[in-house]
C-alpha atoms as one frame of an Amber mdcrd trajectory, in Angstrom:
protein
   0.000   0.000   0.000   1.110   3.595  -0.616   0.941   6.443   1.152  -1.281
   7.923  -1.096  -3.528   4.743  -1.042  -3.154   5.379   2.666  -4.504   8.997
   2.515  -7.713   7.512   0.660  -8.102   5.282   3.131  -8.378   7.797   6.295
 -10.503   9.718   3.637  -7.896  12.609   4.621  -5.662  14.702   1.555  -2.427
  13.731   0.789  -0.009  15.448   2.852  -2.431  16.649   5.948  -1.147  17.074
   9.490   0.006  13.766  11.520  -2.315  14.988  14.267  -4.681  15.028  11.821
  -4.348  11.696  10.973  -4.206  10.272  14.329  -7.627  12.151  15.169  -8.951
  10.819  11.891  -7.404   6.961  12.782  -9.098   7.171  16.179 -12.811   8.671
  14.968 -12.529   5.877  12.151 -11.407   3.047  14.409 -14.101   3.919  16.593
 -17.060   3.682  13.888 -15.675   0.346  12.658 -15.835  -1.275  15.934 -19.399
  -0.297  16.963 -20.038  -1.287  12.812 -18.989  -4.898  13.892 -20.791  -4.677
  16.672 -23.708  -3.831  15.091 -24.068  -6.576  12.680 -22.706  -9.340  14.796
 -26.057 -11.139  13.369 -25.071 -11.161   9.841 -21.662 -13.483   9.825 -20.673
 -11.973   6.430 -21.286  -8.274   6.662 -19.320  -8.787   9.860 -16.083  -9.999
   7.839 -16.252  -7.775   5.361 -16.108  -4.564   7.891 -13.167  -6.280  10.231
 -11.153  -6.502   6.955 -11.857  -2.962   5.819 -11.088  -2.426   9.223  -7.876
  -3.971   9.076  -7.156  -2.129   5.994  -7.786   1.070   8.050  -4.987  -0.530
  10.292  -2.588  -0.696   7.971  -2.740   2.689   6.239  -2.481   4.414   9.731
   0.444   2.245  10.876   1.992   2.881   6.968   1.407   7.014   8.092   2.241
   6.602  11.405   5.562   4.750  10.914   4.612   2.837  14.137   2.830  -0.508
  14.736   1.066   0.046  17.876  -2.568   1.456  18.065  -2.982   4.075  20.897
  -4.733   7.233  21.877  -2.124   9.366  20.348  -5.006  11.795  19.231  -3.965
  13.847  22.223  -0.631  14.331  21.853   0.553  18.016  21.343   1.002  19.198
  18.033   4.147  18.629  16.100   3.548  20.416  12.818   4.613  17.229  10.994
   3.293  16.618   7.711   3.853  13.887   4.572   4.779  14.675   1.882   4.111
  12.514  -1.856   7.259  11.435  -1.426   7.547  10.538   2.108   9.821  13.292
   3.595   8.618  15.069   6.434   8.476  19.125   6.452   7.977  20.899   9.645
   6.159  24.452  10.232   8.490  27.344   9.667   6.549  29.116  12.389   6.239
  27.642  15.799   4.231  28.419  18.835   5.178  31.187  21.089   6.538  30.129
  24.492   4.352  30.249  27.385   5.016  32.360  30.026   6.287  30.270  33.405
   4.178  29.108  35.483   0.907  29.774  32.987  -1.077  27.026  32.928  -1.373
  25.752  29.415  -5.576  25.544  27.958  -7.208  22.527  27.943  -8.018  21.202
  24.518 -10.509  21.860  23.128 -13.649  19.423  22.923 -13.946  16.441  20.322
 -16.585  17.204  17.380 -19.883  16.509  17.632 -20.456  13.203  16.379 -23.264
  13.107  13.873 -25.721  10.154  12.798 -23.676   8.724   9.812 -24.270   9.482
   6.223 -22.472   8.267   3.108 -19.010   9.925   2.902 -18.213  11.571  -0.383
 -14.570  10.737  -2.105 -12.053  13.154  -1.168 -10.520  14.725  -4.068  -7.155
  14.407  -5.062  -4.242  16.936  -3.474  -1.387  17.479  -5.653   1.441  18.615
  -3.947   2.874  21.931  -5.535   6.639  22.101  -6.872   9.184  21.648  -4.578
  10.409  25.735  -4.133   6.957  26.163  -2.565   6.170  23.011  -0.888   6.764
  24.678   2.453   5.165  27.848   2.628   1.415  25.972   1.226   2.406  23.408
   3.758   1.964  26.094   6.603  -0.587  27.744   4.927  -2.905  24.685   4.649
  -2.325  23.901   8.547  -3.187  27.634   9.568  -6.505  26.806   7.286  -7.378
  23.184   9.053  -6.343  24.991  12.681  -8.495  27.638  12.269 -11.804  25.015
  10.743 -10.994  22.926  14.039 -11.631  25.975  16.271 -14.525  27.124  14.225
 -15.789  23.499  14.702 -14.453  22.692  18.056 -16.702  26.155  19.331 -19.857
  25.200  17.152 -19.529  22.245  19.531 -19.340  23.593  22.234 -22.650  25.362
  21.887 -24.319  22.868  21.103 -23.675  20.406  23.799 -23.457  23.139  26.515
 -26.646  21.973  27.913 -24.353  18.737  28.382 -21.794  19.983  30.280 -23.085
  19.161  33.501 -23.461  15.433  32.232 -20.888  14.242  30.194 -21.315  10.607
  29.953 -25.171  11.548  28.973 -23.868  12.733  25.851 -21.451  10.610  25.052
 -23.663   7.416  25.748 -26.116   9.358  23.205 -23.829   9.755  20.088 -22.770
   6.233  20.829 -25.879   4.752  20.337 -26.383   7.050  17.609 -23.680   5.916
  15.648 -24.842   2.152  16.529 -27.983   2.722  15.237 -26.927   4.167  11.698
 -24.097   1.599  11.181 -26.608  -1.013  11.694 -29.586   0.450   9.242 -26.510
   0.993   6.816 -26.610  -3.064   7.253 -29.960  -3.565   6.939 -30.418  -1.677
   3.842 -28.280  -3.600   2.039 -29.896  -7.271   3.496 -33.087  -5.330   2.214
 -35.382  -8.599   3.463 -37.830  -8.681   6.532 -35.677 -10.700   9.066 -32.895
  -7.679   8.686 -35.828  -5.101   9.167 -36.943  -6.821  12.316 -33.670  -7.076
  14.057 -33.259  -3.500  13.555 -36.858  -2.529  15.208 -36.015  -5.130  17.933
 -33.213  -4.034  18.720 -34.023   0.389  18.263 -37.574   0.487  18.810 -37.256
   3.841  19.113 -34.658   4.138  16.985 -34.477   7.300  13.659 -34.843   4.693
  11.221 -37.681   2.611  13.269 -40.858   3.906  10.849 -38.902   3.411   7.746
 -38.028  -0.642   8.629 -41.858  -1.510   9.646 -42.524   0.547   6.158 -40.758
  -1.789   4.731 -41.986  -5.134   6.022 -45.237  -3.793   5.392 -43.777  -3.495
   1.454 -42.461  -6.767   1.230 -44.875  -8.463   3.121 -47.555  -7.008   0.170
 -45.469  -7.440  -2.651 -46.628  -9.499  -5.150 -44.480 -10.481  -8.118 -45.383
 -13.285 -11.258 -43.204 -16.170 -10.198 -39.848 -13.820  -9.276 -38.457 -14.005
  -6.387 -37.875 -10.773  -4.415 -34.034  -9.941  -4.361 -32.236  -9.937  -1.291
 -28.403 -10.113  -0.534 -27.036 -13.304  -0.325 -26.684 -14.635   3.120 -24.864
 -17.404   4.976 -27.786 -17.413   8.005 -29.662 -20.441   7.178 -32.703 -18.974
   9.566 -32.770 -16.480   7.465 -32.731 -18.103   4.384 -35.489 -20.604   5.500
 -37.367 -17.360   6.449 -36.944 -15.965   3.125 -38.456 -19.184   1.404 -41.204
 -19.635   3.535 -42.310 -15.772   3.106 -41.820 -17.013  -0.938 -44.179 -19.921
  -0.314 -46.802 -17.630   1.349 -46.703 -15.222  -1.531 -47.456 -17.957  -4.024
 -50.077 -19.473  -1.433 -52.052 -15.834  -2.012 -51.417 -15.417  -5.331 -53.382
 -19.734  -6.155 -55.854 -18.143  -3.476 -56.408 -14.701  -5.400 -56.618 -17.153
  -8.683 -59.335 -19.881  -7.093 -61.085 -16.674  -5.678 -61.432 -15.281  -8.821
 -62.601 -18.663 -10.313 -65.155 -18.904  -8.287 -66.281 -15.660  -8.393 -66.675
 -16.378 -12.770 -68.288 -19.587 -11.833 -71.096 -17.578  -9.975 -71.391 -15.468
 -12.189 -72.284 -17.920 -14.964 -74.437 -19.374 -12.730 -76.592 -16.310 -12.343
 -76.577 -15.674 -15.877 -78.080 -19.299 -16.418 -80.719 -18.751 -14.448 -81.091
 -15.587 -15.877 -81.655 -16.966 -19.645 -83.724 -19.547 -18.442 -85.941 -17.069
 -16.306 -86.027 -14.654 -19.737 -87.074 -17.703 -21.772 -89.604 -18.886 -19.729
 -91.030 -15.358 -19.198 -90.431 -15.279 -23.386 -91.852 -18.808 -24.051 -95.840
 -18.696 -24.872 -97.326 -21.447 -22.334 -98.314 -24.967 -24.201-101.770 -25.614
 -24.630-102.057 -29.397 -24.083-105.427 -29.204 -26.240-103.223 -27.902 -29.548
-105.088 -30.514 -31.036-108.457 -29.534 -31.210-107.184 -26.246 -33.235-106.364
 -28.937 -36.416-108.377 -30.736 -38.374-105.937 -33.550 -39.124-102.522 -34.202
 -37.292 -99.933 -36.161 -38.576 -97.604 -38.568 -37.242 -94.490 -37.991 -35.677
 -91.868 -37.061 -38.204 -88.243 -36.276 -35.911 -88.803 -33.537 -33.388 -92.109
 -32.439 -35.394 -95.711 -33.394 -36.782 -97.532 -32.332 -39.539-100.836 -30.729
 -39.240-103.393 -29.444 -41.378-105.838 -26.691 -41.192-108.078 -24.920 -43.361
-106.965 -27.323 -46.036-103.087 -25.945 -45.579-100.408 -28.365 -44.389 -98.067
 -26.974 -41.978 -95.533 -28.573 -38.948 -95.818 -28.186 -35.343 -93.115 -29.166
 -32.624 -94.396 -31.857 -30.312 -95.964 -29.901 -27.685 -97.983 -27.746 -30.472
 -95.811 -25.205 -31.049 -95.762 -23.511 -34.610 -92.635 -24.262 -36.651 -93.989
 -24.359 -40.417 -97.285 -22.374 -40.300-100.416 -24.352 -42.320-100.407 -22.391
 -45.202 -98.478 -24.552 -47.652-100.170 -26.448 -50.369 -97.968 -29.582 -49.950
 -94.511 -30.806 -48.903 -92.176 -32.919 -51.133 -89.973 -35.901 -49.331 -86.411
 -34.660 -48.030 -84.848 -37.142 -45.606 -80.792 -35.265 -46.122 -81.387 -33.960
 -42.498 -79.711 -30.752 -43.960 -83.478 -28.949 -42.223 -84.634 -27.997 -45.682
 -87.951 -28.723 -47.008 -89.215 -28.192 -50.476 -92.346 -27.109 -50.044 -95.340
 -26.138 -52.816 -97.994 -22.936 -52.897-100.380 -23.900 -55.452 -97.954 -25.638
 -58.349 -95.078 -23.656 -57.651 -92.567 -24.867 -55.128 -89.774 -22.953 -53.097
 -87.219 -23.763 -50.283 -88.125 -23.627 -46.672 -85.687 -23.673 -43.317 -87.459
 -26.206 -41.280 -85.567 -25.097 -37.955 -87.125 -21.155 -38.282 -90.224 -22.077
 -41.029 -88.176 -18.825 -43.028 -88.480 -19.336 -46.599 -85.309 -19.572 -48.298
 -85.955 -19.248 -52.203 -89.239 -17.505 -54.042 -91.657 -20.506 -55.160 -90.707
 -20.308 -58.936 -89.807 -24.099 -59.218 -91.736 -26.956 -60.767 -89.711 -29.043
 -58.411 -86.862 -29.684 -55.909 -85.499 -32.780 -55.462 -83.791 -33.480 -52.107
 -80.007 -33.086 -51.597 -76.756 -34.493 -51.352 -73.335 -33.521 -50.939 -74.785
 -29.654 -50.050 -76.703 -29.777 -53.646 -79.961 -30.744 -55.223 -81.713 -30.511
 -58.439 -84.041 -28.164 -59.356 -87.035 -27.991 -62.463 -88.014 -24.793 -63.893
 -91.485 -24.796 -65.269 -91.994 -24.937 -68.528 -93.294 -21.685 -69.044 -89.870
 -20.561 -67.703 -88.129 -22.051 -70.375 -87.795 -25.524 -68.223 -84.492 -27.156
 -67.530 -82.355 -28.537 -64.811 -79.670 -27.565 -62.491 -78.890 -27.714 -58.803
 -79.161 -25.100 -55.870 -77.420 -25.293 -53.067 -78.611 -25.653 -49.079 -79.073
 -21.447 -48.736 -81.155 -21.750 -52.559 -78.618 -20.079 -54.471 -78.314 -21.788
 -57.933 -74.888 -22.674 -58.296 -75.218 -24.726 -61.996 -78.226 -23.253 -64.253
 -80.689 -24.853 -65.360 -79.099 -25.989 -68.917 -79.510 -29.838 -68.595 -82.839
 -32.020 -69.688 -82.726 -34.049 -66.774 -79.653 -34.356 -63.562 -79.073 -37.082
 -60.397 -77.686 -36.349 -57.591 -73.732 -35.890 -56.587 -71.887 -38.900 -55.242
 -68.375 -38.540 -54.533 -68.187 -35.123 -55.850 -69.629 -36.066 -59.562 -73.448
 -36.462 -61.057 -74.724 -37.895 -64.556 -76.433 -34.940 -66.240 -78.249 -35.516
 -69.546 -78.557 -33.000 -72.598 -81.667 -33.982 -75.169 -80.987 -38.031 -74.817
 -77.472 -37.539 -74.652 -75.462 -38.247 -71.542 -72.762 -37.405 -69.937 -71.047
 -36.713 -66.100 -69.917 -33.557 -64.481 -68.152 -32.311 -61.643 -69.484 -29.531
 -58.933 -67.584 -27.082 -61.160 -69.463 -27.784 -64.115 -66.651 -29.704 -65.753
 -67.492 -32.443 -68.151 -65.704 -35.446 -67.130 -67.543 -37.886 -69.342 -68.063
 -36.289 -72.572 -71.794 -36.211 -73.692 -73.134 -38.391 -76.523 -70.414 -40.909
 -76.037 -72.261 -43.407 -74.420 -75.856 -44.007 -75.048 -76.772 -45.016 -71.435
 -74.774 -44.177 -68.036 -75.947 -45.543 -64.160 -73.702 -44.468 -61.340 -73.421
 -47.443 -59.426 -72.725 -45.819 -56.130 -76.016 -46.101 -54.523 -76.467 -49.709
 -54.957 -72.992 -50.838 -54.348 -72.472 -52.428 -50.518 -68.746 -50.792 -50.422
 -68.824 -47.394 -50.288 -64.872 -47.403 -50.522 -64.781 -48.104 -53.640 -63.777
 -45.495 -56.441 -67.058 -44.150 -58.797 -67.835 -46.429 -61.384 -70.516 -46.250
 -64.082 -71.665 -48.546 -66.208 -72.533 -47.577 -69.548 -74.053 -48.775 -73.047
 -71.837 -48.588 -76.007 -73.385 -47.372 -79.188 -73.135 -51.131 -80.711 -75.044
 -51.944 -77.587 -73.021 -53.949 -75.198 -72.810 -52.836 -71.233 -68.816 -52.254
 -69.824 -67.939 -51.005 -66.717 -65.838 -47.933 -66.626 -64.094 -45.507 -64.008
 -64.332 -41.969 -63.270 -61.502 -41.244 -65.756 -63.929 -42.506 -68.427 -61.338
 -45.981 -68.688 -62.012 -49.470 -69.545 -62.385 -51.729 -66.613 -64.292 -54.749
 -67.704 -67.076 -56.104 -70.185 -70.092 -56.932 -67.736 -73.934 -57.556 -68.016
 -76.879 -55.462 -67.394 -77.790 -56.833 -64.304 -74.309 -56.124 -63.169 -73.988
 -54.387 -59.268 -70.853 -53.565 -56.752
């Protein structure tokens, strides 16, 4: 260690007054003890202030030239100082001589000792060239003389209501200093078991609000699955403390979480009953004599029965209420369970939504057939120019009507004919069989017992003999009329 490493150590300038020092030494040395003291409870705060406190040690005996550690604070002054170098310059003025026999004045007392706050880095001295070294040597010790007077008679004033009762005062800066080492150490723990020690052991102490302030903090923090960070500690008490307040924090945090789970499950509960109290009020009452207001009603057909009135057909649920009103003229067979109906008003027919009885299409059809695969065919009547095409379950018409006759889709294809002349397409209107080619095609799809097996038609050449052929329009095999899959 240097001497000017030494300096920063006492927190001092390079080059200031042994006295100096040895005051400095002694008001440090003092501090670091009742540090130690202070956090006794924390093993490794504890080592790392008796080594800075050794450090202290060594600078002062490195400044001091001497190895022993004694109350030299009170020695007279000597004027010495240290230099960068080393080399020790005394005062070119020295005290005058007391007269004999006059009693010399007693020193003056110690500086107040204040509650301890963060010391800021001395700045660097640079010692001036070496013609003038002396003179700002005795000028900077006439400065710090006069500051300790200044200081020593501030303190004075202050304490004067002490005088009477020294060890009063002292006892009271001691404790004072005790009590800000130790919040110094609990600040940095930063964790509740730190915070309590320090109320337990200052209840009344300048820091006491601020540590139950912050239990109260970190007792109420909550944070997603992070653990709060605290110093690291070699207490294992402590450390078990920590993890059980972890556990309790996640224990509130599943307990906030099933609270508000149950709070959402009452709530849908209420709104439940709610509907069901709004569709009862909204549901008309049955009449268990619906009957009697029909003059014919049907069998039951699904989840609904068809009635007639007034000549009309219609379809009621099976407690009588109204689905299809009777005002239809007839009904043509649809088992797709797609709920559409072709239905007829006079001899026109049109699409109807048998969940809502809406009526999906305008009755401009001679007839719908029922579907499959989302399609089915339509007829246009003949004073519309006739033809066939297909519609889809909203009754949009998604192939005109520009075919004599059309079957229904299987597997995505249908056999369509065009004046005598047939032929298949696809839902895109795509001619996959050409027309004309064959005189008669049958889709054997709904009378085969596989339905795994690949479309296959069988068809009448024009020199009349039956084949069977795939959807690629390809030769399978010669076969008989009779022939089925």
């Amino acid at each position: 260690m240097t001497k000017e490493q030494a300096y920063e150590k006492l927190e001092l300038p390079v080059g200031t007054d042994l006295q100096v020092v040895r005051q400095k030494f002694n008001q440090m040395h003092n501090e670091f003890l009742m540090q130690i003291d202070g956090v006794s409870f924390n093993p490794a705060m504890k080592q790392r202030k008796e080594q800075q406190l050794e450090e202290l040690k060594e600078a002062y005996k490195l400044l001091n030239e001497s190895d022993s550690i004694d109350d030299s604070a009170s020695r007279p002054y000597t004027g010495k100082t240290f230099d960068h170098g080393g080399t020790e310059t005394r005062s070119s003025s020295s005290e005058p001589s007391k007269p004999k026999g006059q009693q010399a004045p007693p020193p003056p007392p110690p500086p107040r000792e204040e509650t301890y706050q963060p010391r800021e880095q001395a700045p660097p001295v640079y010692s001036a060239p070496p013609e003038k070294k002396k003179s700002n040597a005795g000028l900077f010790v006439g400065i710090a003389a006069g500051a300790i007077i200044v200081l020593a008679g501030a303190y004075f004033m202050a304490n004067r209501s002490d005088i009477g009762n020294p060890s009063a005062s002292e006892t009271n800066n001691t404790e004072a200093s005790r009590d800000s080492a130790t919040w110094e150490t609990v600040l940095f723990a930063n964790d509740s078991t730190t915070y309590q020690h320090y109320i337990d052991n200052f209840p009344n102490g300048i820091f006491a609000q601020a540590a139950k302030d912050s239990i109260a903090r970190l007792q109420t923090a909550t944070v997603d699955d992070t653990p709060i960070a605290t110093a690291p500690s070699q207490d294992n008490e402590i450390t078990q403390q920590f993890a059980a307040q972890q556990e309790r924090i996640k224990q509130l945090e599943q307990d906030k979480k099933e609270q508000a789970e149950a709070l959402a499950r009452q709530r849908e509960a209420r709104e439940r009953q709610e509907a069901i109290r709004n569709k009862q009020e909204t549901t008309p009452k049955v009449d268990v004599n619906w009957e009697a207001n029909y003059e014919e009603v049907g069998p039951v057909y699904g989840d609904r029965r068809k009635v007639i009135k007034n000549g009309k057909q219609g379809y009621v649920s099976l407690d009588g209420q109204v689905i299809i009103p009777p005002i239809y003229d007839g009904f043509f067979n649809s088992s797709s369970h797609v709920n559409r109906l072709p239905a007829k008003k006079g001899e026109l027919a049109g699409l109807i939504d048998t969940k809502t009885g809406k009526e999906l299409t305008p009755f401009i059809y001679d007839h719908i057939q029922v579907f499959n695969e989302g399609l089915a065919t339509f007829r246009l009547p003949t004073s519309s120019g006739g033809g066939t095409g297909y519609m889809d379950i909203n009754g949009n018409e998604v192939i005109p009507a520009v075919y004599s006759n059309a079957w229904s889709f299987y597997d995505g294809l249908a056999i369509v004919d065009k004046g005598r002349r047939y032929g298949v397409i696809n839902k895109n209107q795509n001619e996959i069989i050409p027309f004309g080619k064959y005189t008669i095609i049958h889709n054997l799809h709904g009378g085969r017992l596989n339905n795994t097996i690949p479309n296959r038609f069988k068809a009448l050449t024009k020199d009349g003999n039956w084949i069977l052929i795939n959807e690629k329009d390809e030769f399978l095999k010669n076969i008989d009329v009779h022939y089925q899959e």
